[in-house]
KOLNU-310436 format. One line per field, with one value per residue: residue number from 0; x, y, z of N, C-alpha, C in turn; residue in one letter. Coordinates in Angstrom, 1 decimal. Layout:
N
resi <- [NUM/...] .
n.u <- [X/...] .
n.v <- [Y/...] .
n.w <- [Z/...] .
ca.u <- [X/...] .
ca.v <- [Y/...] .
ca.w <- [Z/...] .
c.u <- [X/...] .
c.v <- [Y/...] .
c.w <- [Z/...] .
resn <- [A/...] .
END
This chain:
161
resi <- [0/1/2/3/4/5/6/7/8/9/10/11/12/13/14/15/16/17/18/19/20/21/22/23/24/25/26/27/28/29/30/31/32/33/34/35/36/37/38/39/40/41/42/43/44/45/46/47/48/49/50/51/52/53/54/55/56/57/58/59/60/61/62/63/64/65/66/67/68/69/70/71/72/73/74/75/76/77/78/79/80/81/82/83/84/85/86/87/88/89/90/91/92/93/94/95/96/97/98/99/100/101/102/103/104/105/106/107/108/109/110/111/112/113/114/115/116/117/118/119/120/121/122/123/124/125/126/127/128/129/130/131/132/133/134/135/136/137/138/139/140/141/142/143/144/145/146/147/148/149/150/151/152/153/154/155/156/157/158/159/160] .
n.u <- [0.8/0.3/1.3/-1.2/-3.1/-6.1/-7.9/-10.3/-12.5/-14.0/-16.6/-17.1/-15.4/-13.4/-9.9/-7.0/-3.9/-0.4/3.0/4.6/3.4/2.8/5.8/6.5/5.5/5.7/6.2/7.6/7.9/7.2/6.8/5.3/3.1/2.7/3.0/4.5/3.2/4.0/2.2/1.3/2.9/1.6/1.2/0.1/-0.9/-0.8/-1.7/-2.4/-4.8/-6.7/-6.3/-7.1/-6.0/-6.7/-8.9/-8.3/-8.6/-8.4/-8.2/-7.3/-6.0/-5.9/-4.9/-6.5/-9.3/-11.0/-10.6/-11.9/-10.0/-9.9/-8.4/-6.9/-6.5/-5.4/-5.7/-7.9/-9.9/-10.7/-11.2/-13.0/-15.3/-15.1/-16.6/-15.5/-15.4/-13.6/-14.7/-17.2/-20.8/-22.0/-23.1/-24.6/-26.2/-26.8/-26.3/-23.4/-22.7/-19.1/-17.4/-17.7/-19.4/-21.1/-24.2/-24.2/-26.0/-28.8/-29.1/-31.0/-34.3/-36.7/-37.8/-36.7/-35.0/-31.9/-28.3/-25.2/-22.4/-24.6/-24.8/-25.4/-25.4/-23.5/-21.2/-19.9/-16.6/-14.4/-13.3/-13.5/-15.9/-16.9/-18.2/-20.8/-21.0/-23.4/-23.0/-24.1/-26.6/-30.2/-32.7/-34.0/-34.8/-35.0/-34.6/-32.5/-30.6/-30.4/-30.5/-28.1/-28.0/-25.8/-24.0/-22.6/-20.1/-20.2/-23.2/-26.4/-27.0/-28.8/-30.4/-30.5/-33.4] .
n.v <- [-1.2/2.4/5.6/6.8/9.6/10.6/13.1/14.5/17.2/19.4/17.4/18.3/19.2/17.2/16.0/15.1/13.5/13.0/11.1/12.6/15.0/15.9/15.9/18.7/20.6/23.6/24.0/24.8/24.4/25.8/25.7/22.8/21.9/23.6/25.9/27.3/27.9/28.2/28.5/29.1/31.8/32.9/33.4/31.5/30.6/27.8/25.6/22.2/21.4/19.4/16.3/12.9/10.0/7.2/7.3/8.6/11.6/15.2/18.5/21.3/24.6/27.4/30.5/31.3/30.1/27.2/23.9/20.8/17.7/14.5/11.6/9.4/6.3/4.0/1.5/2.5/2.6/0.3/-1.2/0.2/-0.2/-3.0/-3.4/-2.8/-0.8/0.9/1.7/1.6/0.9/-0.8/-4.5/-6.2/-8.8/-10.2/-11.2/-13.1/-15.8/-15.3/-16.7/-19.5/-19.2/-17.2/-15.5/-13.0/-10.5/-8.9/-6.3/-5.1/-5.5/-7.3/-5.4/-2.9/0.2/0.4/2.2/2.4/1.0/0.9/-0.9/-4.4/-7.0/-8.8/-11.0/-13.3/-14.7/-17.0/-16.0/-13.4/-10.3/-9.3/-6.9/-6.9/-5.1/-3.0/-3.5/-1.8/0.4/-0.1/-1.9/-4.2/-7.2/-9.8/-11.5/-14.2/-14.6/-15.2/-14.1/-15.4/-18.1/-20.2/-20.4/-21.9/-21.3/-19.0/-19.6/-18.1/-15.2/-12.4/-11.0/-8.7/-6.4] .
n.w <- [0.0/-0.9/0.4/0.4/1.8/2.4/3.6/5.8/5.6/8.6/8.0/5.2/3.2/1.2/0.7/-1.0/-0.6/-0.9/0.1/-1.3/-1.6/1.0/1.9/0.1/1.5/3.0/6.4/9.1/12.9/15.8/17.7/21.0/19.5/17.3/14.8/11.6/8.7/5.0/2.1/-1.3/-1.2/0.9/4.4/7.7/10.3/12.4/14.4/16.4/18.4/19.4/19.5/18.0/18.3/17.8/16.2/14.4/14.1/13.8/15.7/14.1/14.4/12.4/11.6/14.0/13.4/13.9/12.9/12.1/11.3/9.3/9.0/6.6/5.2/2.7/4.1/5.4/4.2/2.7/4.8/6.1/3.5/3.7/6.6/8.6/10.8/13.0/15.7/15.9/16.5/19.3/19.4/21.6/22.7/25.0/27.8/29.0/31.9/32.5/33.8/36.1/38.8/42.0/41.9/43.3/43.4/41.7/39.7/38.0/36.1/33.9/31.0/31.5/31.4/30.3/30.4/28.9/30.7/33.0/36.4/36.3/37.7/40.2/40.7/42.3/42.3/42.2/45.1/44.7/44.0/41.2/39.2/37.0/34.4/31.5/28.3/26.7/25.7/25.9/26.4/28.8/28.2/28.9/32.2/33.9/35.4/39.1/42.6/44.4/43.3/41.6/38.7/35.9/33.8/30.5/30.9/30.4/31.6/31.3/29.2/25.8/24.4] .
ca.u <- [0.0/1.3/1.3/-1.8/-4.2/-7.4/-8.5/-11.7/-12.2/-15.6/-17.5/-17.5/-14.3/-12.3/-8.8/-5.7/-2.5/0.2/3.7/5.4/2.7/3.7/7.0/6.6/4.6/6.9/6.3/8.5/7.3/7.5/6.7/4.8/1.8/2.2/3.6/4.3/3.1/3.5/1.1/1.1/2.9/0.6/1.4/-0.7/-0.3/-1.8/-1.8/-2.9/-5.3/-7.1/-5.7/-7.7/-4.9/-7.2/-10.0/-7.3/-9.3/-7.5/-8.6/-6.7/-6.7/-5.1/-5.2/-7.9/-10.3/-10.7/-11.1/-11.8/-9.7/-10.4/-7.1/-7.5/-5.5/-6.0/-6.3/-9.4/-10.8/-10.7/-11.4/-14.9/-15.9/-15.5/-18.2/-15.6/-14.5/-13.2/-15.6/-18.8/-21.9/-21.8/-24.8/-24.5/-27.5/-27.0/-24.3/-23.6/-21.4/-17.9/-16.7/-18.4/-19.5/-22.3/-25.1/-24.9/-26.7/-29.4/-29.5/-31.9/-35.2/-37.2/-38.7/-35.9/-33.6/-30.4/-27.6/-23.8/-21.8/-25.2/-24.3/-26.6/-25.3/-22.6/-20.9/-18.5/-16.1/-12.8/-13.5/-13.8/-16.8/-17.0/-19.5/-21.0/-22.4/-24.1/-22.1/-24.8/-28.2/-31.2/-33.9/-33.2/-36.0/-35.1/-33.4/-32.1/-29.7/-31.2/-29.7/-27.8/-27.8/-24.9/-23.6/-21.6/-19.2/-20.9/-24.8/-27.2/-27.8/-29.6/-30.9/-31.6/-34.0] .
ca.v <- [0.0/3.8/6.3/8.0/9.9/11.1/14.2/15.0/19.0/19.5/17.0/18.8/19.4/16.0/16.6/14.4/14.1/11.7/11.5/14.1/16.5/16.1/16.7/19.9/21.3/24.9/24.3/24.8/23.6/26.9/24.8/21.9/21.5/25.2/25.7/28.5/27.2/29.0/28.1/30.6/33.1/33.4/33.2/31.1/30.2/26.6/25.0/21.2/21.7/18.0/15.1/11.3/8.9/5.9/7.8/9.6/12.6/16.4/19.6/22.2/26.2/28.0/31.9/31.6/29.1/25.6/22.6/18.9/16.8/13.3/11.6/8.0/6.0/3.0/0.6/2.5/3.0/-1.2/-1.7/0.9/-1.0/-4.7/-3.1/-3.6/0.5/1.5/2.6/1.0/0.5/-2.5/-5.2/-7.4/-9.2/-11.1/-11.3/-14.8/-15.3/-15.0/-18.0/-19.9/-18.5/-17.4/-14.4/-11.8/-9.3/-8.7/-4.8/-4.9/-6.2/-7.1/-4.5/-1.6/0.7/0.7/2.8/1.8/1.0/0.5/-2.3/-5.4/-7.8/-8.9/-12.1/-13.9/-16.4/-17.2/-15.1/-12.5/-9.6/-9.0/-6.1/-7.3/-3.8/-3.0/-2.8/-0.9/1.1/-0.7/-2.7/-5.5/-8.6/-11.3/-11.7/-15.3/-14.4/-15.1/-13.6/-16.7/-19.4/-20.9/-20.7/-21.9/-20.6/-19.4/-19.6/-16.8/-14.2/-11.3/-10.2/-7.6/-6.4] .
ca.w <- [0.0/-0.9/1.2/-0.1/2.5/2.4/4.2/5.6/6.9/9.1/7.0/4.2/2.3/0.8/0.1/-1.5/-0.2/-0.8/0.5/-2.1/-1.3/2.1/1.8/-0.4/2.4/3.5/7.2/10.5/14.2/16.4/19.2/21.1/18.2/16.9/12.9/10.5/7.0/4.0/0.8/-2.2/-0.8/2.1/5.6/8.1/11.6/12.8/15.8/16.8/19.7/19.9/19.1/19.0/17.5/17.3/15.4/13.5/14.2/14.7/15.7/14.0/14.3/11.6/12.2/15.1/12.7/13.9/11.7/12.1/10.2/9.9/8.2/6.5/4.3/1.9/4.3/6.5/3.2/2.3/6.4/6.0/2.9/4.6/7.1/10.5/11.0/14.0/16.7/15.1/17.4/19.8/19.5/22.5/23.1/25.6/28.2/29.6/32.9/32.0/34.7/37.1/39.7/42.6/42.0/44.7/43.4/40.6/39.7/37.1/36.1/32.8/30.9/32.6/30.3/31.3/29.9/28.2/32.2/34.4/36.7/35.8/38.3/40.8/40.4/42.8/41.5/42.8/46.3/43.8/43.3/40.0/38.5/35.3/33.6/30.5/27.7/25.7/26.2/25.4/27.3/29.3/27.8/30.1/33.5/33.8/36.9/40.3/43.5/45.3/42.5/40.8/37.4/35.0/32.5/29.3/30.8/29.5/32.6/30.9/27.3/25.7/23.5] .
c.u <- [0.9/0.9/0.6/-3.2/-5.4/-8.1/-9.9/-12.0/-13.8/-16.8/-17.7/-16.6/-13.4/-11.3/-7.9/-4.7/-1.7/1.8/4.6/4.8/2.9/5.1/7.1/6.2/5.9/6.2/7.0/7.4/8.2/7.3/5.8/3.5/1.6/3.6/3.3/4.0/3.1/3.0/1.2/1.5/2.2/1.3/0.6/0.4/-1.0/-1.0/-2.6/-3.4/-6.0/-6.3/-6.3/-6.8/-5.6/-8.4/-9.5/-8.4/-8.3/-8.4/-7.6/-6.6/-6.0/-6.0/-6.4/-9.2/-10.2/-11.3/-11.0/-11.5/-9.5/-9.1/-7.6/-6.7/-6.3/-6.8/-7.7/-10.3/-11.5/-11.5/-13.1/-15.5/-16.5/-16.8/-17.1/-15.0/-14.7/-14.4/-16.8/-19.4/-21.7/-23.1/-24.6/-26.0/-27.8/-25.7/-25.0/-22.3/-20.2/-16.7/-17.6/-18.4/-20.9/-23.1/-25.2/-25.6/-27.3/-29.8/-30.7/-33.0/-35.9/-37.6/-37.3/-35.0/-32.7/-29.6/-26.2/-22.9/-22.7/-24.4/-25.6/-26.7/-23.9/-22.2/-19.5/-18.2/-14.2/-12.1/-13.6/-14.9/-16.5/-18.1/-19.4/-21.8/-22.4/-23.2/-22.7/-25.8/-28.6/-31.8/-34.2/-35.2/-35.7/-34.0/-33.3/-31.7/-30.9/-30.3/-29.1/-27.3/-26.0/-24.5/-22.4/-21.1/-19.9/-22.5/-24.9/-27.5/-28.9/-29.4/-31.5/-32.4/-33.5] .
c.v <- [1.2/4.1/7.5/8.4/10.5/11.9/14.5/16.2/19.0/18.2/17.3/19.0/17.8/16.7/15.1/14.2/12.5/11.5/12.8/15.4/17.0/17.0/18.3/21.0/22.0/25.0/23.9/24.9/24.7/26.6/24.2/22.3/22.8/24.8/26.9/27.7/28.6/28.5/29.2/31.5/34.1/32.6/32.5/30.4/29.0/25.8/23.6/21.6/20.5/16.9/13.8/10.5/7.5/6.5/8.3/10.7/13.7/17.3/20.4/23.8/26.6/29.3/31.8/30.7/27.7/25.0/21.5/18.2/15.4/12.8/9.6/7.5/4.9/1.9/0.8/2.8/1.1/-1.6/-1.0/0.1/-2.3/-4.2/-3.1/-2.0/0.2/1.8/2.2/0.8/-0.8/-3.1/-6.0/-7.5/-10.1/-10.8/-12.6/-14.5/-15.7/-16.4/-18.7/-19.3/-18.4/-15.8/-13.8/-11.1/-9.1/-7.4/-4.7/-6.2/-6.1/-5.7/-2.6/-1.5/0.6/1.4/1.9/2.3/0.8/-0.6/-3.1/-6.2/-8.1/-10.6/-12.5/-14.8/-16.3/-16.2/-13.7/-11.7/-9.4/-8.7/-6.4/-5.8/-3.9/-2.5/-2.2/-0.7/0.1/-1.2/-4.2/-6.6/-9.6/-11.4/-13.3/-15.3/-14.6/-14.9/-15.3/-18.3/-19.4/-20.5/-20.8/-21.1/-20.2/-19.6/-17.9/-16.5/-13.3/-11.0/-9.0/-7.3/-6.0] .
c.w <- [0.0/-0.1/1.0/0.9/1.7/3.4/4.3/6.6/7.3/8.4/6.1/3.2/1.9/0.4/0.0/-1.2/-0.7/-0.1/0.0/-1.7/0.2/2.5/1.5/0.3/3.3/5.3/8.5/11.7/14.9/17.7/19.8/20.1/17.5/15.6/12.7/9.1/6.0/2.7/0.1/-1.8/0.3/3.6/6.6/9.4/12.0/14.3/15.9/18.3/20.0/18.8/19.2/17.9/16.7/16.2/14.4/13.0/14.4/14.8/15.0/13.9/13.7/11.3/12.6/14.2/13.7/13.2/12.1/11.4/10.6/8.8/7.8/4.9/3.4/2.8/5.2/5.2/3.1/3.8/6.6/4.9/2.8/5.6/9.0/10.6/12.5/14.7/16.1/16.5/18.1/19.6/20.2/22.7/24.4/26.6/29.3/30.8/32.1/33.1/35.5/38.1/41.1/42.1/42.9/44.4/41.9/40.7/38.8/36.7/34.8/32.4/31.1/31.4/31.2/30.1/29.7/30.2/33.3/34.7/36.3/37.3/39.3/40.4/41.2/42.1/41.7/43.9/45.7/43.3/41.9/39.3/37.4/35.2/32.3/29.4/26.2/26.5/25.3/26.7/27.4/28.7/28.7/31.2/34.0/35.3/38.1/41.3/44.4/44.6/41.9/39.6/36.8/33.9/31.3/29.4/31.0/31.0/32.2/29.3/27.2/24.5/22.0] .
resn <- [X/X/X/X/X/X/X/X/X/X/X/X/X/X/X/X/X/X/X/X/X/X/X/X/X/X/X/X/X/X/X/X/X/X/X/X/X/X/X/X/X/X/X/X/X/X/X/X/X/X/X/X/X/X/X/X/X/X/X/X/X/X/X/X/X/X/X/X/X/X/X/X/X/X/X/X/X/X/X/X/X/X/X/X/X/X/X/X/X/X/X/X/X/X/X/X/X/X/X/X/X/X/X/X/X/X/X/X/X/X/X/X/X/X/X/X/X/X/X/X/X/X/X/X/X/X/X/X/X/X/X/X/X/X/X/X/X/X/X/X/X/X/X/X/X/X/X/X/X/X/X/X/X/X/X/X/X/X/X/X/X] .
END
């Protein structure tokens, strides 16, 4: 694969780049995330003020503007096409215990929204508490778990809708 990006400013602007156009690029680093660029004979001051690495997301402010630039190469082009990008929605439907264990505690009950981190449930298992929480919003359909019972590895506690 070359080394050809894909720029995206606010949602709205696509731009090209590749490594040469990189290179050609007239700007000096005036200090931690701060740049002089010059383009056409114009002067411009920019600054990196967010940063998300895994998103390859930036903020950048060039003379007092800011812009959201979303940066993306061949292979998050090939990786969005297969259907698996980065940061996609979760669909758990179910969550099953994770080891054997005993049920101390049933937080939630059919019917009941819960939010992405409520707790659901407690779960001892190798003298060990262990908070099971919700690792999406939606609405719990069935509670399986019972406070005090048993379970094994891999059995269905709670669903959701």
């Amino acid at each position: 694969m070359s080394n050809h990006y894909k720029l995206n400013v606010n949602n709205s602007f696509q731009f090209e780049a590749d490594q040469e156009k990189v290179s050609q690029l007239d700007a000096v680093s005036v200090g931690n995330d701060k740049f002089h660029v010059l383009k056409d004979n114009q002067s411009y001051q920019a600054e990196i003020t967010a940063a998300n690495f895994i998103q390859k997301s930036y903020t950048v402010k060039v003379n007092n503007n800011s812009y959201t630039v979303k940066v993306g190469n061949e292979l998050d082009a090939l990786i969005k096409e297969m259907g698996f990008e980065v940061g996609a929605s979760k669909q758990v439907n179910a969550i099953k215990a994770p080891m054997p264990g005993l049920i101390l505690e049933v937080s939630v009950t059919e019917g009941q929204e819960v939010e992405e981190n409520d707790p659901l449930l407690i779960l001892e298992a190798m003298k060990m508490e262990n908070s099971i929480v919700s690792p999406r919003s939606g609405k719990i359909k069935s509670v399986t778990a019972i406070k005090g019972a048993a379970v094994e590895k891999g059995q269905l506690l709670i669903e959701f809708e």
